[in-house]
VEXBAMAR-232753 format. One record per atom (N, C-alpha, C): residue in three letters; y, x, z. Coordinates in steps of 0.05 Angstrom, whole numbers, plus 5000, padded with zeros to 4 digits. Example, Ala and Ser with C-alpha at 12.3 -4.5 7.8 and 13.67 -1.06 7.14 Angstrom:
<rs>
ala488652645156
ala491052465156
ala493452645156
ser495552575142
ser497952735143
ser500152585157
</rs>
This chain:
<rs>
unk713549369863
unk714749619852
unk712849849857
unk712549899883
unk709450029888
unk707350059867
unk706649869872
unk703549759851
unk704849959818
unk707549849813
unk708049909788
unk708650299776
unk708350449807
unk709750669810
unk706250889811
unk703650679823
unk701950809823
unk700550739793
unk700450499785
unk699750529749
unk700750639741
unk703350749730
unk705150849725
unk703051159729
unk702951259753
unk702151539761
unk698451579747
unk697551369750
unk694851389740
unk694151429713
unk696051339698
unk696251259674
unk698451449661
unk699151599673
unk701751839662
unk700252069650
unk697852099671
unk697052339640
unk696252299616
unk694352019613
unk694051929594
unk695951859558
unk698051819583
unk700551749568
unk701051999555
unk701452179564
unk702152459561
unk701152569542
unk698352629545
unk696152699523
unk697052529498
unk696752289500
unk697252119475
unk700552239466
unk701752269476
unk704452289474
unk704452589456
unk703752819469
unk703853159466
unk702453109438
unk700052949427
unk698652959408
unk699552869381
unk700152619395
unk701452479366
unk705152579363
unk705252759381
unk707952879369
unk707653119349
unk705153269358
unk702953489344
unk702853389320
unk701153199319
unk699953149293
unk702852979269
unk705852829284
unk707352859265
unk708253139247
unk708553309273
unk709653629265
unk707653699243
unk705053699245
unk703353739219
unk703353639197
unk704353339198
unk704553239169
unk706753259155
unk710053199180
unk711953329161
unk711653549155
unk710453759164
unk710054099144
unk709253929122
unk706153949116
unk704953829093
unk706053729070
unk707953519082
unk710453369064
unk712653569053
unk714053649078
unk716553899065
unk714254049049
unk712054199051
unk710254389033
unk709554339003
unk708553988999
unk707953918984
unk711553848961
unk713553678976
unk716453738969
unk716854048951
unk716254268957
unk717554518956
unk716054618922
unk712654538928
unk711254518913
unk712054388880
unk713054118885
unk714453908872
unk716654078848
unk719054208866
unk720654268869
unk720054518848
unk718154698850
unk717254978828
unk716054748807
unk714854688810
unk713154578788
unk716254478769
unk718454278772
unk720354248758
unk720854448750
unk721254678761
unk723654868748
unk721055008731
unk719555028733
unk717455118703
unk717954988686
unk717554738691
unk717054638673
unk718954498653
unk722654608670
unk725154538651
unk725654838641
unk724255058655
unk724555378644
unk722155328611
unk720455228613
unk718955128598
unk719654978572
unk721454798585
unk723254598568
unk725454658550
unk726954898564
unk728855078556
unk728055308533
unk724855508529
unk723955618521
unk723555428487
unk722355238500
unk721055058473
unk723754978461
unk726754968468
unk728854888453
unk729555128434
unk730255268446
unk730355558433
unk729755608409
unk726455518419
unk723955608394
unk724055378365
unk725455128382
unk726654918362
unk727955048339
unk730155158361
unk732855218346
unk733455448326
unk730755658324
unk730355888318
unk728755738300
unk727455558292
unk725755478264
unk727655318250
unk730055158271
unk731554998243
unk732255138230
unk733055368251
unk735855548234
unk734255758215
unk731855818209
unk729255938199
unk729155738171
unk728755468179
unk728055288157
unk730855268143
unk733355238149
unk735955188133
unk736755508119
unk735955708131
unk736855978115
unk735155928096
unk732355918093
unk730055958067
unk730655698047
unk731555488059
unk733555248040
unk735955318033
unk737555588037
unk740455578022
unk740055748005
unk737255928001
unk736656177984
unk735056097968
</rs>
């Protein structure tokens, strides 16, 4: 138990470092991820604000093309 309490102690900062770092470097990539997500997230709404504009512009030529066909 000894033996197991001074590896244990020799080997705890090591642990530590490895530990503090790779908890670091998750915190960095979930940003990245939520960042890149948010990114995702504008890019849709352009591009259904986009989608919405081009209906419109549909709807303003049928109704353009059926008036100049009833006259």
């Amino acid at each position: 138990m000894h033996d197991l309490v001074a590896a244990l102690g020799a080997n705890g900062l090591w642990i530590m470092i490895i530990a503090v770092v790779g908890i670091g470097g998750w915190f960095q990539f979930r940003k990245r991820e939520l960042q890149s997500h948010e990114e995702l997230r504008v890019k849709e709404m352009e591009h259904l604000q986009k989608m919405k504009e081009l209906e419109i512009e549909l709807e303003k030529a049928k109704a353009r093309s059926s008036s100049g066909q009833a006259s």
